[in-house]
C-alpha positions in Angstrom: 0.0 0.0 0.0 1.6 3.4 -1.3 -1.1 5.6 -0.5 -3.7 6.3 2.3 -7.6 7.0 1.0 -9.9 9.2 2.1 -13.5 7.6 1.8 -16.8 9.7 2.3 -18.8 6.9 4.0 -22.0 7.7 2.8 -21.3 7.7 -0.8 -17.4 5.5 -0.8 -16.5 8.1 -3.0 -12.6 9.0 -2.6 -12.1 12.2 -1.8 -8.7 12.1 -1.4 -5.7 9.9 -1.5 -2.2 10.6 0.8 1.1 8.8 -0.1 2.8 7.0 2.7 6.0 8.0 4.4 9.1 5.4 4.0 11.8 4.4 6.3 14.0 7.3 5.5 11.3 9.9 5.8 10.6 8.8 9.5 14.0 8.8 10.6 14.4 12.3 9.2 11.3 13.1 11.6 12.9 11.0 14.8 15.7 13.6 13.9 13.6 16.4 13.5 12.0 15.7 16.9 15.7 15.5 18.3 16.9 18.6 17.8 13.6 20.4 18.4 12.9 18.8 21.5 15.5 20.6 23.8 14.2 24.2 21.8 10.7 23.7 23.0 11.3 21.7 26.1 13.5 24.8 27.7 10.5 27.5 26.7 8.3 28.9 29.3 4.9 28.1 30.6 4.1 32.1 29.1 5.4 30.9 25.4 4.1 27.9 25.4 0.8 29.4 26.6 0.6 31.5 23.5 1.3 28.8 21.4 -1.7 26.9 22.9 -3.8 29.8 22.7 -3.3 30.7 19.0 -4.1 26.9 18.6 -7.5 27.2 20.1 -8.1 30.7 18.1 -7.8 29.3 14.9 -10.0 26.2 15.7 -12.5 28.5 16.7 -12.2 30.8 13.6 -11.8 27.5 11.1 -14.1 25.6 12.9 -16.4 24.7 10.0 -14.3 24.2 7.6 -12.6 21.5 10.0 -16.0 20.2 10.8 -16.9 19.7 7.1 -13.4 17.8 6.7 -14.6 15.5 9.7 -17.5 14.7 8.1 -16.5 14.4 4.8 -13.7 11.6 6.0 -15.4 9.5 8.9 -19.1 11.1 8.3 -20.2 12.7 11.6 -23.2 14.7 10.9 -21.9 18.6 10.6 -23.0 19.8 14.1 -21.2 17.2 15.8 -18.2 18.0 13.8 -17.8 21.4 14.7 -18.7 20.8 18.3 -15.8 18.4 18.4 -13.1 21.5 17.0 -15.0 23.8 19.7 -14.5 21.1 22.4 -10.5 21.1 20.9 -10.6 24.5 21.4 -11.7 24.3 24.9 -8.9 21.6 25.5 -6.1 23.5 24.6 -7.9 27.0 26.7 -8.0 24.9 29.9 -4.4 23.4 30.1 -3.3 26.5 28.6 -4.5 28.4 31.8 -3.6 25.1 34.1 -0.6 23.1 32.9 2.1 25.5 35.4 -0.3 25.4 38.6 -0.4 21.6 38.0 3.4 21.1 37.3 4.9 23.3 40.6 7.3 21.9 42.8 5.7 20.4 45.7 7.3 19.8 49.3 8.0 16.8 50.7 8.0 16.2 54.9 11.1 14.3 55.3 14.1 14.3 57.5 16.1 15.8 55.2 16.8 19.8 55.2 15.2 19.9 52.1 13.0 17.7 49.8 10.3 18.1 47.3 8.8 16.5 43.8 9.6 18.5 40.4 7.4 17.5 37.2 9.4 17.8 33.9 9.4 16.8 30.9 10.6 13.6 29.2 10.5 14.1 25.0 8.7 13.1 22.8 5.2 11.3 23.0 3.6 8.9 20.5 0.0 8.7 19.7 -1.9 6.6 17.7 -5.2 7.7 17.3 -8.3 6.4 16.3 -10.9 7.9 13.6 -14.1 8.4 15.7 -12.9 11.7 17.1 -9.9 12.5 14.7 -9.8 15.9 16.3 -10.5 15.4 19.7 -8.8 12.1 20.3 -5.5 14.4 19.1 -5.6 17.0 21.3 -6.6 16.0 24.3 -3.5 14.0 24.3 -1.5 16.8 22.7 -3.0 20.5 24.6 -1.3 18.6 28.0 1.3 16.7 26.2 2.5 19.8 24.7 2.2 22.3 27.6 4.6 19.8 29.8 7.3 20.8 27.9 7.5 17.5 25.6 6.5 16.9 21.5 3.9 15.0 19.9 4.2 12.6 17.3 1.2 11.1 15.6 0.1 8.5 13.8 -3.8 8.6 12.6 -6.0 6.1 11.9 -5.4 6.3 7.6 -9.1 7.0 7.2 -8.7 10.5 8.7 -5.5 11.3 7.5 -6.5 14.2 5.7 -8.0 15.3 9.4 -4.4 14.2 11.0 -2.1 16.4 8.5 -4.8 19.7 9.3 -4.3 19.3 12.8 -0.4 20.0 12.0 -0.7 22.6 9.7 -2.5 24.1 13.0 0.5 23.9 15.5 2.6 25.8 12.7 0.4 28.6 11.8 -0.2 29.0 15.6 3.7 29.4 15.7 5.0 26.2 17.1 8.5 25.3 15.6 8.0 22.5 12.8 8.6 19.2 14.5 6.8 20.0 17.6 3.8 18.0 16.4 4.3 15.8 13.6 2.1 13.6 11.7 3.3 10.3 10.6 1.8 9.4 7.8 2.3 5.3 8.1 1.5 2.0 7.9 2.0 -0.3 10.9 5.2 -1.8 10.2 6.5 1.4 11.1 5.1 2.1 14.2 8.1 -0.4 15.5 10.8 2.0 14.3 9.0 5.2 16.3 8.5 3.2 19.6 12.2 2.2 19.8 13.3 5.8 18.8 15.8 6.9 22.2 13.4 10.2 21.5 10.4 8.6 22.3 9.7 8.2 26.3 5.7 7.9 26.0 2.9 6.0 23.9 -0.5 6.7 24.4 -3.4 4.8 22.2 -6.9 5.1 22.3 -8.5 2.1 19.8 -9.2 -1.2 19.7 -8.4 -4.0 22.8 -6.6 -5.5 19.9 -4.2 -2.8 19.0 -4.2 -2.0 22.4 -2.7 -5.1 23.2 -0.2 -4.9 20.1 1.5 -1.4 21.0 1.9 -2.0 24.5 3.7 -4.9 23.8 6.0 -3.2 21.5 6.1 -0.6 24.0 7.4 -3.4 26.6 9.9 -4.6 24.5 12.0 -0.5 24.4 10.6 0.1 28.2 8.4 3.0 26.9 5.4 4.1 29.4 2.3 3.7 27.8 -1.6 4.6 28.3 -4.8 2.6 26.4 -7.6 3.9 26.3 -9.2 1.0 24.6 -12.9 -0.3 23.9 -16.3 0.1 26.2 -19.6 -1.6 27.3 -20.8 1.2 29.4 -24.1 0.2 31.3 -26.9 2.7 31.5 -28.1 1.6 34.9 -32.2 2.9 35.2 -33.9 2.4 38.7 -37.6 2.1 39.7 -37.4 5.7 40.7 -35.7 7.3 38.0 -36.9 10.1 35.3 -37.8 7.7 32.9 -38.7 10.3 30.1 -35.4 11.9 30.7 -33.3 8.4 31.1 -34.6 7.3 27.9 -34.0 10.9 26.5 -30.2 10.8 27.6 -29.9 6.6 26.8 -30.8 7.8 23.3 -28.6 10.4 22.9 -25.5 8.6 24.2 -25.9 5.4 22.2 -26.7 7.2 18.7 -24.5 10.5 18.7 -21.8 9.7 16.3 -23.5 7.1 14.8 -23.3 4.9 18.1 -19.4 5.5 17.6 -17.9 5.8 20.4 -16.0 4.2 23.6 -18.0 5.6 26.7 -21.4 5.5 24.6 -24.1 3.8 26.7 -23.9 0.5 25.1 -26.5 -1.7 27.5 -29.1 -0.3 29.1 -29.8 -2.1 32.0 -33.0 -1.5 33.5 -35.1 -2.8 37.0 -38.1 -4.9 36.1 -40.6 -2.2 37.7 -39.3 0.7 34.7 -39.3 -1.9 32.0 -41.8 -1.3 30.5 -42.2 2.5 30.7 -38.0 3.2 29.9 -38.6 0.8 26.9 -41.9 2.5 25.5 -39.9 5.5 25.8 -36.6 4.4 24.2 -38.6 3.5 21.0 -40.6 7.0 20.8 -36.9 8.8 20.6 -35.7 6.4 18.3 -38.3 6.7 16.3 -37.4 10.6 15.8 -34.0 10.1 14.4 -33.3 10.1 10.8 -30.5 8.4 9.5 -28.7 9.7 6.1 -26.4 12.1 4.5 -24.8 13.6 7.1 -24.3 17.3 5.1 -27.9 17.4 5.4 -29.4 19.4 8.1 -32.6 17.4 8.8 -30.3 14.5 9.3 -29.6 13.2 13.0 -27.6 9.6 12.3 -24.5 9.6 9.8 -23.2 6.8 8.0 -20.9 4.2 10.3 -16.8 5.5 9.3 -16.2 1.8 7.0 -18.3 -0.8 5.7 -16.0 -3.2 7.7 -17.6 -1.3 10.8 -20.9 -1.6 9.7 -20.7 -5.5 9.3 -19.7 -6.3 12.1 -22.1 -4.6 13.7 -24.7 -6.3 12.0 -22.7 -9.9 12.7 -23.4 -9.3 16.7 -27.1 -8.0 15.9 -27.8 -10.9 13.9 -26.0 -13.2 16.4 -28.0 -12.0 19.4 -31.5 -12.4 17.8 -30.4 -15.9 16.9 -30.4 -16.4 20.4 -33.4 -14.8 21.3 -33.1 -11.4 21.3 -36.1 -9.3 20.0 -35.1 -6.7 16.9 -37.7 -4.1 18.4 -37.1 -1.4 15.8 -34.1 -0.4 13.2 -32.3 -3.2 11.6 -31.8 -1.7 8.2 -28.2 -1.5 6.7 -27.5 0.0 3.3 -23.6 0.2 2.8 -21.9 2.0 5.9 -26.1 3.4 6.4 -26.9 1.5 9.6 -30.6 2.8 10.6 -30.8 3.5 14.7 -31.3 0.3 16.1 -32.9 -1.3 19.6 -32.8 -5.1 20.7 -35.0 -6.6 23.7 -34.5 -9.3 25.8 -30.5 -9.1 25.6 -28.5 -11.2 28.1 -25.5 -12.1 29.1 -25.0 -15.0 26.4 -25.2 -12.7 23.3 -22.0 -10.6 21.4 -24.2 -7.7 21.9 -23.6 -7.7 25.7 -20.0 -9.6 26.1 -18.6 -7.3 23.5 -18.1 -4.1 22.2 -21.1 -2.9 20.0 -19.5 -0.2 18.3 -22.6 1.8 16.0 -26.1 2.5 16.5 -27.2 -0.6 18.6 -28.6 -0.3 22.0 -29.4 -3.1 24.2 -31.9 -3.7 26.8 -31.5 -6.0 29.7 -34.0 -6.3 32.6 -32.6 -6.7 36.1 -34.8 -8.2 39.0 -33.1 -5.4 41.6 -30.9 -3.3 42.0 -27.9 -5.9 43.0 -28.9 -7.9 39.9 -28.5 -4.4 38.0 -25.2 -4.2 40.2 -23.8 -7.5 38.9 -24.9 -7.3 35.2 -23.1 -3.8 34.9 -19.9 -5.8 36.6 -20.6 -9.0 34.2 -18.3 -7.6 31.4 -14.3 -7.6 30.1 -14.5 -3.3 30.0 -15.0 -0.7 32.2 -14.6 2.4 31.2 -17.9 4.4 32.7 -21.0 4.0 33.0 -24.2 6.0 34.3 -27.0 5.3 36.7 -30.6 7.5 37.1 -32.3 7.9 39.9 -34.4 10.4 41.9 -32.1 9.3 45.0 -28.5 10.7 44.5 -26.9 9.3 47.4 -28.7 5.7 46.4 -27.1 6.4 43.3 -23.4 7.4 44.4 -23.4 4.4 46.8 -24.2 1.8 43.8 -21.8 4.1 41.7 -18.9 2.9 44.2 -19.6 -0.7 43.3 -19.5 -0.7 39.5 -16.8 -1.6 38.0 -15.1 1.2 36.1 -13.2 4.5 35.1 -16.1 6.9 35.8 -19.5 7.0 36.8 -22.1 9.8 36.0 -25.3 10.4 37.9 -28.3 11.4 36.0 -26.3 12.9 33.4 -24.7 11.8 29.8 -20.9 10.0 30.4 -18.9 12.2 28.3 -14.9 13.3 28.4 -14.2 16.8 29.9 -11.0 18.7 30.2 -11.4 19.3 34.1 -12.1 15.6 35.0 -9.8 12.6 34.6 -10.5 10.1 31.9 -9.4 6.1 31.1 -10.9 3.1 31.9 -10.1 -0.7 33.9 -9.8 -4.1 32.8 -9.3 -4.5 29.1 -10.7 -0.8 29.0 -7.1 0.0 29.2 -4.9 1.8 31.4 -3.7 5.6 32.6 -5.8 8.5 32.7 -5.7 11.1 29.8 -7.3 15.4 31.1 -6.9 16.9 34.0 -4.4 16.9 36.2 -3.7 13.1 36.3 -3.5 13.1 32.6 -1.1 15.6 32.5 1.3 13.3 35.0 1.0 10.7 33.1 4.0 11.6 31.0 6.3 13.7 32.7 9.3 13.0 35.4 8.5 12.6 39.0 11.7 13.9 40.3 12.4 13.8 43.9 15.0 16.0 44.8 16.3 15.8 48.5 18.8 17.8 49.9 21.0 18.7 53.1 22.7 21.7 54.3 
């Protein structure tokens, strides 16, 4: 494969094709990152602030041209798109205000005469990034990345590389030296040659379990540290005295914005025996208001799934579950990469759609006696990256949130990412924690520095 293609998912028309970098061309960027590393690494917080800044002006001002270039390579309908590169800008605002107050030195109590903990940075940092959220996914790894003090390197998922090389043409209008963030335009047997690069201290992935599990092997092998952020199965967790209108409202909204594409959508909805009935009659009525098609057009609420690959798959574990007795309650058309908003009843615990990741516009609903049956379903899974529970009772709610399983827990509200709150998952949800603070010290140097007179 020479070249990378751009595919608009609705119509598998190319829209674009990129040639792929060779061997010689990433070891001129390993080398690149070299010798810019120590310029950018020995700026201050105030330049690197500006840098940052300008970044999130210009996603503000270009923010629907960079929408409609979502859209046209993965097919997120437009307003999604340009809340992403708003959400981007916001990214790069809040660690652009934080990053120094969340680096300072901090004392130690020791016996020596002096001792305290310095943050700094390490070099350069590796991503490989998925296609779902080809802007977000980017910078929320590279806003704290970046303000640390080290570089970004990037590999893209190659359906989004036109999305990949925009988000570097970015940094260097904003005014970051070329080389600060690079895109790697590659193919996997590459990726080798980056990770064992002395320049490259830190890999972060968000993706599959599968390549997950590839690149932190890799990453083993040179000792570099890594954090996955890697599939989902969030619950949706409905008690008998929950807003059902508004649980069924949210439920919908989570599992169908971006085309049901995404790791902390609500994938099951797990719901107590006494709301059955009403959460499900409810589920149905929003479904039944979305409209699946072109996502350019402004009536339309459900884009095309990114590849067809996608799309099959999908419709392998809906298939598979009704073979074993699940009920195909509305939905179930497919039309190329057009997957129409789907709902399944009577899932359980024996059927793909529950033990794995059901990554497009499927939800799932499965009826718990009680609330420790809801409890043990949510827990009855591989992932566990968040997850959501509704209830009038918010205490009732925070205690059961304590027993599930996962990276986060939101209470009567939609699981999403912000910049302010700490983000990653357990189990084969992967590892680390990417925004806020703890993202931030994920990849920089926790020096102890002890002294006597």
């Amino acid at each position: 494969m020479n070249t990378f293609k751009s595919i608009f998912p609705y119509t598998q028309e190319v829209i674009a094709e990129y040639p792929l970098m060779n061997e010689k061309n990433v070891s001129n960027a390993l080398s690149l990152s070299e010798k810019i590393y120590p310029v950018w690494s020995s700026k201050s917080y105030e330049e690197r602030v500006g840098i940052l800044r300008s970044v999130a002006a210009i996603l503000k001002r270009d923010k629907n041209k960079l929408g409609a270039l979502i859209t046209h390579e993965m097919g997120k309908v437009v307003p999604e798109a340009v809340a992403e590169i708003e959400k981007c800008a916001w990214v790069c605002e809040y660690f652009a205000e934080n990053a120094e107050k969340f680096l300072q030195d901090e004392g130690l109590d020791s016996d020596y005469y002096k001792s305290f903990i310095t943050y700094s940075p390490i070099g350069a940092v590796f991503a490989v990034m998925p296609w779902n959220f080809p802007f977000w996914q980017t910078f929320r790894f590279a806003a704290p990345t970046l303000m640390a003090g080290n570089i970004a390197l990037l590999k893209h998922a190659p359906n989004v590389t036109g999305c990949a090389l925009a988000i570097e043409k970015i940094f260097e209008e904003a005014g970051a030296e070329k080389g600060v963030f690079q895109t790697m335009v590659i193919d996997i047997p590459l990726v080798e040659k980056i990770i064992s690069s002395n320049i490259v201290q830190g890999v972060t992935l968000t993706g599959s379990e599968k390549a997950g599990s590839s690149v932190a092997a890799l990453s083993g092998k040179y000792i570099k540290k890594t954090v996955m952020e890697l599939g989902g199965s969030d619950p949706l967790i409905v008690l008998q005295d929950a807003d059902i209108e508004q649980a069924a409202k949210i439920a919908i909204q989570s599992r169908m914005q971006n085309a049901g594409q995404s790791c902390i959508a609500s994938k099951r909805f797990i719901v107590v025996k006494e709301a059955a009935d009403d959460f499900t009659e409810n589920l149905i009525k929003n479904i039944a208001l979305l409209k699946q098609g072109n996502p350019f057009d402004s009536i339309t609420t459900t884009g095309p799934m990114a590849r067809l690959d996608l799309a099959q798959q999908l419709e392998k574990q809906m298939r598979d579950s009704v073979s074993k007795g699940a009920l195909l309650k509305i939905g179930g058309e497919i039309d190329g990469c057009n997957f129409q908003p789907s709902l399944l009843m009577n899932v359980n615990s024996t059927m793909s759609t529950f033990t794995e990741e059901a990554f497009g516009p499927l939800a799932s609903v499965i009826v718990a006696q009680n609330d420790e049956e809801a409890i043990t379903l949510a827990n009855k899974s591989v992932y566990g990256l968040g997850g959501s529970i509704w209830t009038r009772d918010v205490d009732r709610g925070i205690a059961i949130a304590k027993k599930i399983n996962s990276g986060s827990i939101f209470i009567n509200s939609l699981v999403k990412s912000d910049p302010r709150l700490p983000f990653g998952g357990i189990k084969k949800s992967g590892y680390g924690r990417e925004l806020g603070r703890n993202g931030i010290l994920e990849f920089v140097n926790v020096k102890t520095i002890a002294a006597e007179k």
